[in-house]
Biotite code that builds the C-alpha atoms (Angstrom):
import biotite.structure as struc

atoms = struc.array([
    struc.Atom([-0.906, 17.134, -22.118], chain_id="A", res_id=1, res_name="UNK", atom_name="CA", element="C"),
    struc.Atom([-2.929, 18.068, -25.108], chain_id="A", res_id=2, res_name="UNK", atom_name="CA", element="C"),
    struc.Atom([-6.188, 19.947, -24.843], chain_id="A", res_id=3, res_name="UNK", atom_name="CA", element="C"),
    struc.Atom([-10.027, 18.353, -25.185], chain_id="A", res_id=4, res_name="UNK", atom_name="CA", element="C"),
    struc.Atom([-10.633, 18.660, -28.870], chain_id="A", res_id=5, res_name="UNK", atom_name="CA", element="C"),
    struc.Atom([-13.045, 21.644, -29.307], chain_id="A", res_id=6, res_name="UNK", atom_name="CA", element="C"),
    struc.Atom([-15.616, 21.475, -31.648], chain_id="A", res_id=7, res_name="UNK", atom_name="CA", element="C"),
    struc.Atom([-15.600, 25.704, -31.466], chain_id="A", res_id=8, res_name="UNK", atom_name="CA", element="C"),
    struc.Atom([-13.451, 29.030, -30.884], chain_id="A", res_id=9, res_name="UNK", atom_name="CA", element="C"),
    struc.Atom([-14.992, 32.381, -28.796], chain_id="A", res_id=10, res_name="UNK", atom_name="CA", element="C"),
    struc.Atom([-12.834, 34.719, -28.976], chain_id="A", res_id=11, res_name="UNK", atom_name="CA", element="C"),
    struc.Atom([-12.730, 38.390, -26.889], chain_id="A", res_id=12, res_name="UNK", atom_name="CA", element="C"),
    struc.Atom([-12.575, 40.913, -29.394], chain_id="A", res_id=13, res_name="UNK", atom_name="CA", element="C"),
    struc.Atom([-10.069, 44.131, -28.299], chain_id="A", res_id=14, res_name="UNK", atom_name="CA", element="C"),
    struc.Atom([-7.330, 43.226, -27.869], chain_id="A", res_id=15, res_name="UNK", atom_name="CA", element="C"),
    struc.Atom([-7.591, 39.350, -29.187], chain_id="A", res_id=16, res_name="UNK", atom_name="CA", element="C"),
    struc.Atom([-9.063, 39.356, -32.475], chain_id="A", res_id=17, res_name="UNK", atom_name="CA", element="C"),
    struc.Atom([-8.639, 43.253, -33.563], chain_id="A", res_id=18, res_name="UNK", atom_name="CA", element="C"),
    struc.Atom([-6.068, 46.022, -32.477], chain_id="A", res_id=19, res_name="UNK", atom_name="CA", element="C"),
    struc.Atom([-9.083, 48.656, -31.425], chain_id="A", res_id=20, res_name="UNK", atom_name="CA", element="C"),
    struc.Atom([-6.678, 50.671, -29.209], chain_id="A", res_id=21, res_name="UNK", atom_name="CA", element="C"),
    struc.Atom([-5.685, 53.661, -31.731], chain_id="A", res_id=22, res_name="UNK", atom_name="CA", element="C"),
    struc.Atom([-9.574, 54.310, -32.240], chain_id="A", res_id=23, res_name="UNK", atom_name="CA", element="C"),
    struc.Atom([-10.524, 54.231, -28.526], chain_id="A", res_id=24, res_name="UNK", atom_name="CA", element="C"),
    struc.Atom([-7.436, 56.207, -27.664], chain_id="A", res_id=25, res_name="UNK", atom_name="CA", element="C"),
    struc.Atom([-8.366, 58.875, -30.401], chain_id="A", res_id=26, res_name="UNK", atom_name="CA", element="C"),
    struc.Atom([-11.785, 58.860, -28.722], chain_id="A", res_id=27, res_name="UNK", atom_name="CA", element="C"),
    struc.Atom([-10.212, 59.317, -25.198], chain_id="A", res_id=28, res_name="UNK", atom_name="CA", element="C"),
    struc.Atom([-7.961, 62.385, -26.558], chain_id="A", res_id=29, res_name="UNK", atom_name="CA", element="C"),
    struc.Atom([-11.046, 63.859, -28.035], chain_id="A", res_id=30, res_name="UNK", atom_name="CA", element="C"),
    struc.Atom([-12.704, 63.647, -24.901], chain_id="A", res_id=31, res_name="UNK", atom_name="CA", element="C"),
    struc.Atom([-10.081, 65.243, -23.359], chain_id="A", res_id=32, res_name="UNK", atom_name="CA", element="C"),
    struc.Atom([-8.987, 68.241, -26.150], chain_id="A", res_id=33, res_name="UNK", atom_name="CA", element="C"),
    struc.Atom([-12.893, 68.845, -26.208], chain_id="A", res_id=34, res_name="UNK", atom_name="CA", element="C"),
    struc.Atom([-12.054, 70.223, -22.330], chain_id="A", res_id=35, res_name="UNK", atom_name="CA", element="C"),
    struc.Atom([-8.855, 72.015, -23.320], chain_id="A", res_id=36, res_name="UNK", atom_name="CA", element="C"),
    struc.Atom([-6.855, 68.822, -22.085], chain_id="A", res_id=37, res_name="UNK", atom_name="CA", element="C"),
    struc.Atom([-3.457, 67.566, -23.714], chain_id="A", res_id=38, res_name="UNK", atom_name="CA", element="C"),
    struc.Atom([-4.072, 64.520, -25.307], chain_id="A", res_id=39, res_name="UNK", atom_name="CA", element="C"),
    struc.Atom([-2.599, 61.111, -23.157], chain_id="A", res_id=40, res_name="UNK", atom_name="CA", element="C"),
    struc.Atom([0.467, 59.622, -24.938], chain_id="A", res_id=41, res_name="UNK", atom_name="CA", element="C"),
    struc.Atom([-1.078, 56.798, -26.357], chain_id="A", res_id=42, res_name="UNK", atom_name="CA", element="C"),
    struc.Atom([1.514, 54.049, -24.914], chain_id="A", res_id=43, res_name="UNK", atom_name="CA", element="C"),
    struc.Atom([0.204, 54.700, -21.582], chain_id="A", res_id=44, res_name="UNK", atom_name="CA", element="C"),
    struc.Atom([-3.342, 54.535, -22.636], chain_id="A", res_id=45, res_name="UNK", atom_name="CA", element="C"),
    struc.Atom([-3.057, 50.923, -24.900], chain_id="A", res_id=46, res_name="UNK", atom_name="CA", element="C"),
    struc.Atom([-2.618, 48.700, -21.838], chain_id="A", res_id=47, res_name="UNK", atom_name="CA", element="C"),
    struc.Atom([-5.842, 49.579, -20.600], chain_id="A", res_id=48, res_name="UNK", atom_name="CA", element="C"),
    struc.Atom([-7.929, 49.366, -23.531], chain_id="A", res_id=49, res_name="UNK", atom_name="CA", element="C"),
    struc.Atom([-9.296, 45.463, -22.425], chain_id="A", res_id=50, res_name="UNK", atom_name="CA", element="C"),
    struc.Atom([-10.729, 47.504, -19.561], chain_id="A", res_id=51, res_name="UNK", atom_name="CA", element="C"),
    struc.Atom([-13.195, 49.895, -22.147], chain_id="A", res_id=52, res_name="UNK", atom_name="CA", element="C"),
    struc.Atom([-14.317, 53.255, -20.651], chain_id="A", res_id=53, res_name="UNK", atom_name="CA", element="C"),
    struc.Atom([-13.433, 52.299, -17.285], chain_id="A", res_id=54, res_name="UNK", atom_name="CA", element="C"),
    struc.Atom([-9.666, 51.705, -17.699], chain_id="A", res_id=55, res_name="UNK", atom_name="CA", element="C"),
    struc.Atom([-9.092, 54.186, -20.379], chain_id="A", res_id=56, res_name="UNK", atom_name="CA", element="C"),
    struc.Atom([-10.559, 57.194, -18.379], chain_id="A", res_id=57, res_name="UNK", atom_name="CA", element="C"),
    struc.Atom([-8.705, 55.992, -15.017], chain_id="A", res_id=58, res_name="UNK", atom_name="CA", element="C"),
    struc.Atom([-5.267, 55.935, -16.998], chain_id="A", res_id=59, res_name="UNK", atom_name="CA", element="C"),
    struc.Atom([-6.156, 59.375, -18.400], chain_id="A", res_id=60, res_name="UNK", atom_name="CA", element="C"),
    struc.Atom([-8.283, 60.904, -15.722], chain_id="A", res_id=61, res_name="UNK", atom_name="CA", element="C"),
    struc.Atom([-7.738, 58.989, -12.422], chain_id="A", res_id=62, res_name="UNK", atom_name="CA", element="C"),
    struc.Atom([-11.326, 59.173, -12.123], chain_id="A", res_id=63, res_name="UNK", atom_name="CA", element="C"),
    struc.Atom([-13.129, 55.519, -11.253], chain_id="A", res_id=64, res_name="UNK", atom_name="CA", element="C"),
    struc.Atom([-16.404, 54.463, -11.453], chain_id="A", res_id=65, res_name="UNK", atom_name="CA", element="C"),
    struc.Atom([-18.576, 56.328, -8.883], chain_id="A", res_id=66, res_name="UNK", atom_name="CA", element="C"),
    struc.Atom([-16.239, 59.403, -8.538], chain_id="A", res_id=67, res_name="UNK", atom_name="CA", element="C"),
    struc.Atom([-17.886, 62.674, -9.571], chain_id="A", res_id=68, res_name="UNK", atom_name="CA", element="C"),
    struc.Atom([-17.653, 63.631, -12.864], chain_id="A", res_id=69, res_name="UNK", atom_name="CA", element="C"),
    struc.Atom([-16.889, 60.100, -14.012], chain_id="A", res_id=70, res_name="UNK", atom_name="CA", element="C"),
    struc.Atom([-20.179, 59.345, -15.938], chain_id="A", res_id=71, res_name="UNK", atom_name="CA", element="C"),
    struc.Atom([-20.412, 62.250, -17.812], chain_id="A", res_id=72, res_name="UNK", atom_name="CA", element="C"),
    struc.Atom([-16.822, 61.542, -19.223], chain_id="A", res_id=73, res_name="UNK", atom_name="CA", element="C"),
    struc.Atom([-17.990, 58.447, -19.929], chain_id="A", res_id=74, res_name="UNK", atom_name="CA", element="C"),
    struc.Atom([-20.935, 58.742, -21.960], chain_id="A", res_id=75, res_name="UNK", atom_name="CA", element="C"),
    struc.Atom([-19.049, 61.980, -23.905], chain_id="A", res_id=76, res_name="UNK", atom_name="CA", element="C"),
    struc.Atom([-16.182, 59.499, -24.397], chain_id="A", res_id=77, res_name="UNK", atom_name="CA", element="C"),
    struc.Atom([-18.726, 56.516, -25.937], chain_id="A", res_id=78, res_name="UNK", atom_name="CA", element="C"),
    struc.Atom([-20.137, 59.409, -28.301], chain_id="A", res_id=79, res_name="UNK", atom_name="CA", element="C"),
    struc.Atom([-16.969, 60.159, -29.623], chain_id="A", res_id=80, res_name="UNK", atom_name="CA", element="C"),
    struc.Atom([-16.013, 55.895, -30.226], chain_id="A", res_id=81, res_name="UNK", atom_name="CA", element="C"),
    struc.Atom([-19.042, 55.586, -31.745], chain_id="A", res_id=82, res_name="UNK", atom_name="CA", element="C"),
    struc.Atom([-18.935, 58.412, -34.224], chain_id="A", res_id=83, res_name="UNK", atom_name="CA", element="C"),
    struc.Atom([-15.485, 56.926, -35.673], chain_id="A", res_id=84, res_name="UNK", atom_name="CA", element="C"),
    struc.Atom([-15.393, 53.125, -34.864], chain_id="A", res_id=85, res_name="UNK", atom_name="CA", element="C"),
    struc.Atom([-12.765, 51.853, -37.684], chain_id="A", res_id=86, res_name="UNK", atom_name="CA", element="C"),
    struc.Atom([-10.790, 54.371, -38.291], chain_id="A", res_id=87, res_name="UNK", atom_name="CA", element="C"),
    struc.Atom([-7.730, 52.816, -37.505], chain_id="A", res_id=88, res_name="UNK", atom_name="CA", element="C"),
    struc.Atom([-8.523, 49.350, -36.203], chain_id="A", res_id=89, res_name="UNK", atom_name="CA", element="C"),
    struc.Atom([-7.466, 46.351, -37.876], chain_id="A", res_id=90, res_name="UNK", atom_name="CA", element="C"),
    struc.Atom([-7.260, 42.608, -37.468], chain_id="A", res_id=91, res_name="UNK", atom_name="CA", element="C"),
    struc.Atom([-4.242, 41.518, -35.573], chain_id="A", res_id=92, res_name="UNK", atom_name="CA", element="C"),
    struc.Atom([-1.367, 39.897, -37.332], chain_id="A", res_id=93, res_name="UNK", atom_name="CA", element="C"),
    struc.Atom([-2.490, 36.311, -38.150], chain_id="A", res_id=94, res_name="UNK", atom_name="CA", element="C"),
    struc.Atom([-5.773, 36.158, -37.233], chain_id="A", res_id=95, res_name="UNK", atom_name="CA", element="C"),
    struc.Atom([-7.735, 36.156, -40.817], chain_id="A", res_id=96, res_name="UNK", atom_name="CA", element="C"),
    struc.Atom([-5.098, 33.014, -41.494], chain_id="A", res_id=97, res_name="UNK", atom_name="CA", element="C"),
    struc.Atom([-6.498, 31.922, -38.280], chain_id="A", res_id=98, res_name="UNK", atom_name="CA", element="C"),
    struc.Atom([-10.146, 32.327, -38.906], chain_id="A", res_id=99, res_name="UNK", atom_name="CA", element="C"),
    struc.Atom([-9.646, 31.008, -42.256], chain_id="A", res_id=100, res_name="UNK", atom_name="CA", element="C"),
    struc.Atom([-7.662, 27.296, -40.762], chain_id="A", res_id=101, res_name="UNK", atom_name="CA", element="C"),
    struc.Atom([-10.917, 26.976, -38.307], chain_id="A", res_id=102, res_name="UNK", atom_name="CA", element="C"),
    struc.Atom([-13.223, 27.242, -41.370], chain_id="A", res_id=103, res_name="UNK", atom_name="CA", element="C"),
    struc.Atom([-11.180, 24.954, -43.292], chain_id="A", res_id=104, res_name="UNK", atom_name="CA", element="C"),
    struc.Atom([-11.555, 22.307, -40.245], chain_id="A", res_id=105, res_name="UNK", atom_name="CA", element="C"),
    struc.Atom([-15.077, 22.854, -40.343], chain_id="A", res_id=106, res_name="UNK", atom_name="CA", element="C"),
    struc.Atom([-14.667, 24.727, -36.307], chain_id="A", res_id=107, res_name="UNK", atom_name="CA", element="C"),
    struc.Atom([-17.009, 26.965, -35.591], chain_id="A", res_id=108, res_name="UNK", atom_name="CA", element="C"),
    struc.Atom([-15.900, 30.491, -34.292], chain_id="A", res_id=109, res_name="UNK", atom_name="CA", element="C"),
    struc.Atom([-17.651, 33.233, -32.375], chain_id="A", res_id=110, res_name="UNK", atom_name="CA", element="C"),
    struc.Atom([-17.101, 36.662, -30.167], chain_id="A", res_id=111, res_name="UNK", atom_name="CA", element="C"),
    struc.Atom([-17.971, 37.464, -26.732], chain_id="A", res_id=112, res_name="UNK", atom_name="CA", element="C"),
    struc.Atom([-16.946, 40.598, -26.096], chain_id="A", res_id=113, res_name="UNK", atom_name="CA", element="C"),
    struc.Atom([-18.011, 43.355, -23.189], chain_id="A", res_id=114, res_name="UNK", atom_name="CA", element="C"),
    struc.Atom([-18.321, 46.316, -26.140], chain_id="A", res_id=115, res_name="UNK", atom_name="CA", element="C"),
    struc.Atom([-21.999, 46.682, -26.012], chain_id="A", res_id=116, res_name="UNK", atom_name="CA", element="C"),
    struc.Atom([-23.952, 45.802, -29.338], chain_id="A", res_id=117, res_name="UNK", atom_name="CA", element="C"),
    struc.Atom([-24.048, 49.603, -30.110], chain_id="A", res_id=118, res_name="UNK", atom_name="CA", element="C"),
    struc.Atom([-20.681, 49.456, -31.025], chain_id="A", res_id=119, res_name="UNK", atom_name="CA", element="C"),
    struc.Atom([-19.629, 45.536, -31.543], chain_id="A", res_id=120, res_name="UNK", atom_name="CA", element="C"),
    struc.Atom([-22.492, 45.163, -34.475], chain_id="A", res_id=121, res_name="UNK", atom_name="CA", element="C"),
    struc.Atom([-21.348, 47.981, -36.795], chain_id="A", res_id=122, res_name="UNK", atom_name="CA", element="C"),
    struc.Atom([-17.667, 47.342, -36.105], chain_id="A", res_id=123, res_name="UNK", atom_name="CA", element="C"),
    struc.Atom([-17.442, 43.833, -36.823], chain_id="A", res_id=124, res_name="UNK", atom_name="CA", element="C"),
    struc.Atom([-18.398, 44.113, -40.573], chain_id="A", res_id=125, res_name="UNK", atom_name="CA", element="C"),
    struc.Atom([-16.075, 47.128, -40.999], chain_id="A", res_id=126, res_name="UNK", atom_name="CA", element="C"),
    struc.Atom([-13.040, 44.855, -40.345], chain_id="A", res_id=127, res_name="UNK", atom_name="CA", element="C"),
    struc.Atom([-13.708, 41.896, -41.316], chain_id="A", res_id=128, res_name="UNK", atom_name="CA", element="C"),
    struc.Atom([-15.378, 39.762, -38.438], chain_id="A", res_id=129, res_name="UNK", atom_name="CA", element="C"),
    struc.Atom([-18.774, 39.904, -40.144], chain_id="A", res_id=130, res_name="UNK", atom_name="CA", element="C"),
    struc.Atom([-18.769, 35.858, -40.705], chain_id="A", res_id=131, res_name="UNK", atom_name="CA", element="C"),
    struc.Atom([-18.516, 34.978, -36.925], chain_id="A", res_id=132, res_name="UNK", atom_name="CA", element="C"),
    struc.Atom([-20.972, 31.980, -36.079], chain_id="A", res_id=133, res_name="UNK", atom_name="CA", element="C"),
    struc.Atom([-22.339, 33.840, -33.052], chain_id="A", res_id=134, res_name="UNK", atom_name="CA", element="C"),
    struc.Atom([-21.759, 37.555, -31.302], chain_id="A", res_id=135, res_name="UNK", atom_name="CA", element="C"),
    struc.Atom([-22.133, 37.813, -28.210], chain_id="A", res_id=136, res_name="UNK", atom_name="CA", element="C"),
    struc.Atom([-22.127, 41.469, -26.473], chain_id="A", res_id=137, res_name="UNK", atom_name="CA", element="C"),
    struc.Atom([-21.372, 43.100, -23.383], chain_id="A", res_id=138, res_name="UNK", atom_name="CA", element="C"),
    struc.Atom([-25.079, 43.810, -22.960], chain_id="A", res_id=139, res_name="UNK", atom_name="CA", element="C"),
    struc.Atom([-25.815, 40.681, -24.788], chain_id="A", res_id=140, res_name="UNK", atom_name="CA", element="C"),
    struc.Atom([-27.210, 38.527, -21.298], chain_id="A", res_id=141, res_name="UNK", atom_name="CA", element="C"),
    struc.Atom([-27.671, 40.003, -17.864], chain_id="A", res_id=142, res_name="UNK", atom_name="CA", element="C"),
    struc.Atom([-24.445, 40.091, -17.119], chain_id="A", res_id=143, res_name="UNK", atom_name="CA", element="C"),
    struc.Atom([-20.607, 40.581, -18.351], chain_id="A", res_id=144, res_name="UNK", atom_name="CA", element="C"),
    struc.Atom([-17.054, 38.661, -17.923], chain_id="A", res_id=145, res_name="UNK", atom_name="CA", element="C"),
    struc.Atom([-16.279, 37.998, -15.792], chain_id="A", res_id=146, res_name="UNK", atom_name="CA", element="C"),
    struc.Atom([-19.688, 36.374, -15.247], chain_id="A", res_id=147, res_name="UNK", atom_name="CA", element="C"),
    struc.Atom([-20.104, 33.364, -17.763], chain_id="A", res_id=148, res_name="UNK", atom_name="CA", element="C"),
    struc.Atom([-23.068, 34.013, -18.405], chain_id="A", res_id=149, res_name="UNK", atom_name="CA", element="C"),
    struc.Atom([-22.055, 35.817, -21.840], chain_id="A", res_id=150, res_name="UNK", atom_name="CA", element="C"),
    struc.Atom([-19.861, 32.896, -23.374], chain_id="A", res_id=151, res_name="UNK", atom_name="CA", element="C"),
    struc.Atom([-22.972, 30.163, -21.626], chain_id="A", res_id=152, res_name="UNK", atom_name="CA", element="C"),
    struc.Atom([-24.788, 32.122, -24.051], chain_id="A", res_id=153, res_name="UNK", atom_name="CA", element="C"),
    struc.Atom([-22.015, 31.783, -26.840], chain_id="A", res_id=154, res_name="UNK", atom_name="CA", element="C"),
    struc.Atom([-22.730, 27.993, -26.460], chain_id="A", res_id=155, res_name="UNK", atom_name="CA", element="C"),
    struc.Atom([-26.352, 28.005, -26.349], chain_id="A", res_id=156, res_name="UNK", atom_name="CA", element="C"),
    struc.Atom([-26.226, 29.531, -30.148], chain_id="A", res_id=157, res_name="UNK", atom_name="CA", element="C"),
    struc.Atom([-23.977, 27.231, -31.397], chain_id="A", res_id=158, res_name="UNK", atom_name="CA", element="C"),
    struc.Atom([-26.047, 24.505, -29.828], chain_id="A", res_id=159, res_name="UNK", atom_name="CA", element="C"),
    struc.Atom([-22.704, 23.072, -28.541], chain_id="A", res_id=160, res_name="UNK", atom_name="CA", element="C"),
    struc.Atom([-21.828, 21.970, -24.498], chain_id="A", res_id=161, res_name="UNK", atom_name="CA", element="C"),
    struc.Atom([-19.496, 24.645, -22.581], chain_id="A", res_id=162, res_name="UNK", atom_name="CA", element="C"),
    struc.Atom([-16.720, 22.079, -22.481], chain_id="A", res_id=163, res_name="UNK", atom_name="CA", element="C"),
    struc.Atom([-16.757, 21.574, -26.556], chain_id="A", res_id=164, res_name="UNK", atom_name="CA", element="C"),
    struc.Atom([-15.353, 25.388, -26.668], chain_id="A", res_id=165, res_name="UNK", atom_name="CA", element="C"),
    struc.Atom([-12.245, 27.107, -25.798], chain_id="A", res_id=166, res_name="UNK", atom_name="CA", element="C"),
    struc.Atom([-12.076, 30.538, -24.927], chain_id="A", res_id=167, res_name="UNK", atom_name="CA", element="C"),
    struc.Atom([-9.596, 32.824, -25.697], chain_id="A", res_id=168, res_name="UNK", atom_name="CA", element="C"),
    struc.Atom([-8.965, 36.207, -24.267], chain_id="A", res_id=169, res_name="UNK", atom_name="CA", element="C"),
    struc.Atom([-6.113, 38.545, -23.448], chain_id="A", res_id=170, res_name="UNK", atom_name="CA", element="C"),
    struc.Atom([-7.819, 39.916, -20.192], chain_id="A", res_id=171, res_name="UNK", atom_name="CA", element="C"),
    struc.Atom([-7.612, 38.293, -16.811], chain_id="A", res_id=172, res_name="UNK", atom_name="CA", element="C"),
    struc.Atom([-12.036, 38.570, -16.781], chain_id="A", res_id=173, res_name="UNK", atom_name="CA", element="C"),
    struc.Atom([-11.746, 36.730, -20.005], chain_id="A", res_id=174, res_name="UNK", atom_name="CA", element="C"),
    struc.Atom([-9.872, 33.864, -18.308], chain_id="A", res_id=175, res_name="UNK", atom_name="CA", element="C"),
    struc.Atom([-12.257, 33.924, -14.965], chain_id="A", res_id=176, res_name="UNK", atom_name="CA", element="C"),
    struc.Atom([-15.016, 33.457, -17.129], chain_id="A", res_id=177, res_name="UNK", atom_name="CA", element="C"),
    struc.Atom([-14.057, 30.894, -19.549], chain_id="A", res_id=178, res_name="UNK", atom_name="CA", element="C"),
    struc.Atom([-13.292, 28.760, -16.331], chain_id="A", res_id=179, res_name="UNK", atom_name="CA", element="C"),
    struc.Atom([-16.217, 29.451, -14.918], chain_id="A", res_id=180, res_name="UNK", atom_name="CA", element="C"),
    struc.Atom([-17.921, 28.600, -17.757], chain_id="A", res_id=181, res_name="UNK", atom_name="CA", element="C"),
    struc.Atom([-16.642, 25.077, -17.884], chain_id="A", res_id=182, res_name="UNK", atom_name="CA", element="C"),
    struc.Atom([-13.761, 26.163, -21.021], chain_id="A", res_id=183, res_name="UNK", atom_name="CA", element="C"),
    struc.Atom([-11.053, 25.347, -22.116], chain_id="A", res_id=184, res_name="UNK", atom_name="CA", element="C"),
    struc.Atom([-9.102, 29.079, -21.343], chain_id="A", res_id=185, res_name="UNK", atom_name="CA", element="C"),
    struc.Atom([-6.299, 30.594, -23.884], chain_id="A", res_id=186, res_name="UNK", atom_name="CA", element="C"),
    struc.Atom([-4.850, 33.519, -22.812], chain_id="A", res_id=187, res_name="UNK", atom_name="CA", element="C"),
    struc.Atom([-3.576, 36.060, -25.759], chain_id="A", res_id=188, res_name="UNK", atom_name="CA", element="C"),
    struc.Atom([-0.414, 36.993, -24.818], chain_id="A", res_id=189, res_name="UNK", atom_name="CA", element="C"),
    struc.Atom([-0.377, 39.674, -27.979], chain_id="A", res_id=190, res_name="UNK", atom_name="CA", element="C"),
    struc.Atom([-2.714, 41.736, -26.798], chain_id="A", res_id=191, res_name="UNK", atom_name="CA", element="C"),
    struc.Atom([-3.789, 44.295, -24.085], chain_id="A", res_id=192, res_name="UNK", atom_name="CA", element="C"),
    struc.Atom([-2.689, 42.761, -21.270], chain_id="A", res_id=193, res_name="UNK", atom_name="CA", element="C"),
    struc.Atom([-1.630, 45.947, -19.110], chain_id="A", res_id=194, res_name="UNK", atom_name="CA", element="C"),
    struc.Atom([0.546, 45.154, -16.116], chain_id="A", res_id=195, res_name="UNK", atom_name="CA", element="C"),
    struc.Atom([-0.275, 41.395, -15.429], chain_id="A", res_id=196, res_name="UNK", atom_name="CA", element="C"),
    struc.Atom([1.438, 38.309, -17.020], chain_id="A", res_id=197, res_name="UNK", atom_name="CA", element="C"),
    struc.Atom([-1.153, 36.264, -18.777], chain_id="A", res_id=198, res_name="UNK", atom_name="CA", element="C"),
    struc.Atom([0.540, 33.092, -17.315], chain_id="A", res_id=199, res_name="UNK", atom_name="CA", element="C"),
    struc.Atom([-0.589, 34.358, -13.434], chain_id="A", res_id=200, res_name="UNK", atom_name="CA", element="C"),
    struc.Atom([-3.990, 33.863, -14.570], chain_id="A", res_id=201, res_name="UNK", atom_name="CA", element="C"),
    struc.Atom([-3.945, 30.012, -14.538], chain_id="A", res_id=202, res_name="UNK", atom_name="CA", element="C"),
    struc.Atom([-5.171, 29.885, -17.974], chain_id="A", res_id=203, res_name="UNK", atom_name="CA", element="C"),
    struc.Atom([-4.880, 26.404, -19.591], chain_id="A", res_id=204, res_name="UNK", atom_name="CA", element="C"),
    struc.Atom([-2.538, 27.717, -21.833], chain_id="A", res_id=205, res_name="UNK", atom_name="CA", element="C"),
    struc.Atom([-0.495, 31.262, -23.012], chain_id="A", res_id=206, res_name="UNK", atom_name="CA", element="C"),
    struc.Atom([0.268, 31.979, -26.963], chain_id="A", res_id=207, res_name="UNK", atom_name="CA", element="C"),
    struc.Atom([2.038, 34.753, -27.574], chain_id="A", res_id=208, res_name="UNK", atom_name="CA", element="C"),
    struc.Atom([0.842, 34.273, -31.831], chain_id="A", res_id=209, res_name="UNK", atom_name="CA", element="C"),
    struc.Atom([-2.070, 33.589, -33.153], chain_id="A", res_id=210, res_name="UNK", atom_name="CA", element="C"),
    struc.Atom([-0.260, 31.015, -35.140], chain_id="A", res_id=211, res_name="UNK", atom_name="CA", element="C"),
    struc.Atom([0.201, 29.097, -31.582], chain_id="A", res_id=212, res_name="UNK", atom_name="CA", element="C"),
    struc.Atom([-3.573, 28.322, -31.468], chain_id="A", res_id=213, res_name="UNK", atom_name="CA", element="C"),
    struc.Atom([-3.158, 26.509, -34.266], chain_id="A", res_id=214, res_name="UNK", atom_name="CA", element="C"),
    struc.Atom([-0.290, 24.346, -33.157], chain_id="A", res_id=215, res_name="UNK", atom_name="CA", element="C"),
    struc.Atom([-2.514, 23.856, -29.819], chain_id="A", res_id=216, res_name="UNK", atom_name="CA", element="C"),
    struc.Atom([-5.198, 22.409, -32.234], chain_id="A", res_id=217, res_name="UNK", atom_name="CA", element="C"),
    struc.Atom([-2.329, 20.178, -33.861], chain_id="A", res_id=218, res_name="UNK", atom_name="CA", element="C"),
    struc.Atom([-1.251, 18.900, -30.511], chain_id="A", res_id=219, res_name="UNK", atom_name="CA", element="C"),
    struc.Atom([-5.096, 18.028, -29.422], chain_id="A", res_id=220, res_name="UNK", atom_name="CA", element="C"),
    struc.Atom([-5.548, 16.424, -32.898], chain_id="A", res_id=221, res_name="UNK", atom_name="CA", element="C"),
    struc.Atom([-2.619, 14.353, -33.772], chain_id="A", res_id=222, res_name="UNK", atom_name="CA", element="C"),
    struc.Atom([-4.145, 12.511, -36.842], chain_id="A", res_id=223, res_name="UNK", atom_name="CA", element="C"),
    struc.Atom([-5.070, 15.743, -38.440], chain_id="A", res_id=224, res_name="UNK", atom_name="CA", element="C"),
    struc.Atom([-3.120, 18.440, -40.214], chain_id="A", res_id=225, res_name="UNK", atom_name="CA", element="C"),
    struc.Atom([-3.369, 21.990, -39.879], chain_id="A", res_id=226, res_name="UNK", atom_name="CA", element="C"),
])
């Protein structure tokens, strides 16, 4: 069955809108040769990049959250991201066609990411995501996907009912909280999704393109061409 017709795309941001994984990877490796380390191949790092500091050091360290040593890794490991943000991230494949068809259908578009502001507001200009309607960051409201609050807030700016958006993310937090949120859910089947099938996620749909959003939109408005 076809979709509700939104009136506006969110969008996650690593993973879904921009390949960030070579820069946080470099920043990882850094962390890591700063200590005398080898660096991590970086094919075993990229499927944890939707997870930030948190998956990247587990993959590299096997430290979690709470182990000792883990936060000081952490913060060195933000230092070094944010001292070379764009070095080597781009826009996937697709999406400035993408972002270009919403415009031309007068659909508005934001990002709701969990990067924190520090880093999401200077990287966004730097590769092309400085037009986005709204930003919303992982330090943005109170709390961060999978808590709704962040895309609730996405809403709010664009003065637009949860239900009038669809949400689309290639991280299973991104699907809890569009559904939590009351949104239509679109899991990214391009990006970073580690070792769990988007489709297990009960997302109201799976693309595996960018260009399969837009047939999505064709399918939810039949009198309209894309």
């Amino acid at each position: 069955m076809p979709l509700p017709i939104p009136r506006a795309i969110l969008f996650d941001l690593d993973g879904t809108l921009a390949d960030t994984a070579p820069d946080l990877a470099a920043a990882l490796n850094r962390l890591r040769n700063e200590r005398g380390l080898t660096s991590t191949p970086f094919e075993q790092l990229r499927p944890f990049t939707s997870a930030g500091a948190r998956g990247l050091i587990g993959a590299s360290f096997g430290l979690k959250p709470g182990d000792d040593g883990y936060e000081e890794l952490r913060v060195g490991f933000l230092d070094n991201y944010a001292a070379a943000l764009a070095i080597n991230s781009t826009l996937f494949d697709g999406i400035p066609a993408l972002l270009k068809n919403l415009r031309q259908r007068n659909l508005g578009w934001g990002v709701v990411t969990n990067k924190a502001a520090r880093f999401t507001d200077p990287l966004l200009p730097q590769i092309g995501l400085e037009h986005a309607d709204c930003v919303i960051s992982g330090d943005t409201t109170a709390h961060s996907k999978p808590h709704p609050a962040p895309l609730l807030e996405a809403a709010r700016r664009l003065n637009l009912q949860p239900h009038e958006c669809w949400y689309v993310g290639d991280d299973q937090r991104d699907i809890q909280a569009g559904r939590a949120a009351g949104m239509v859910t679109v899991a990214a089947g391009w990006g970073y999704c580690g070792q769990i099938e988007p489709v297990s996620w009960e997302a109201d749909a799976l693309i595996n393109t960018p260009f399969q959003l837009l047939e999505l939109l064709q399918e939810s408005l039949p009198q309209s061409s894309l």
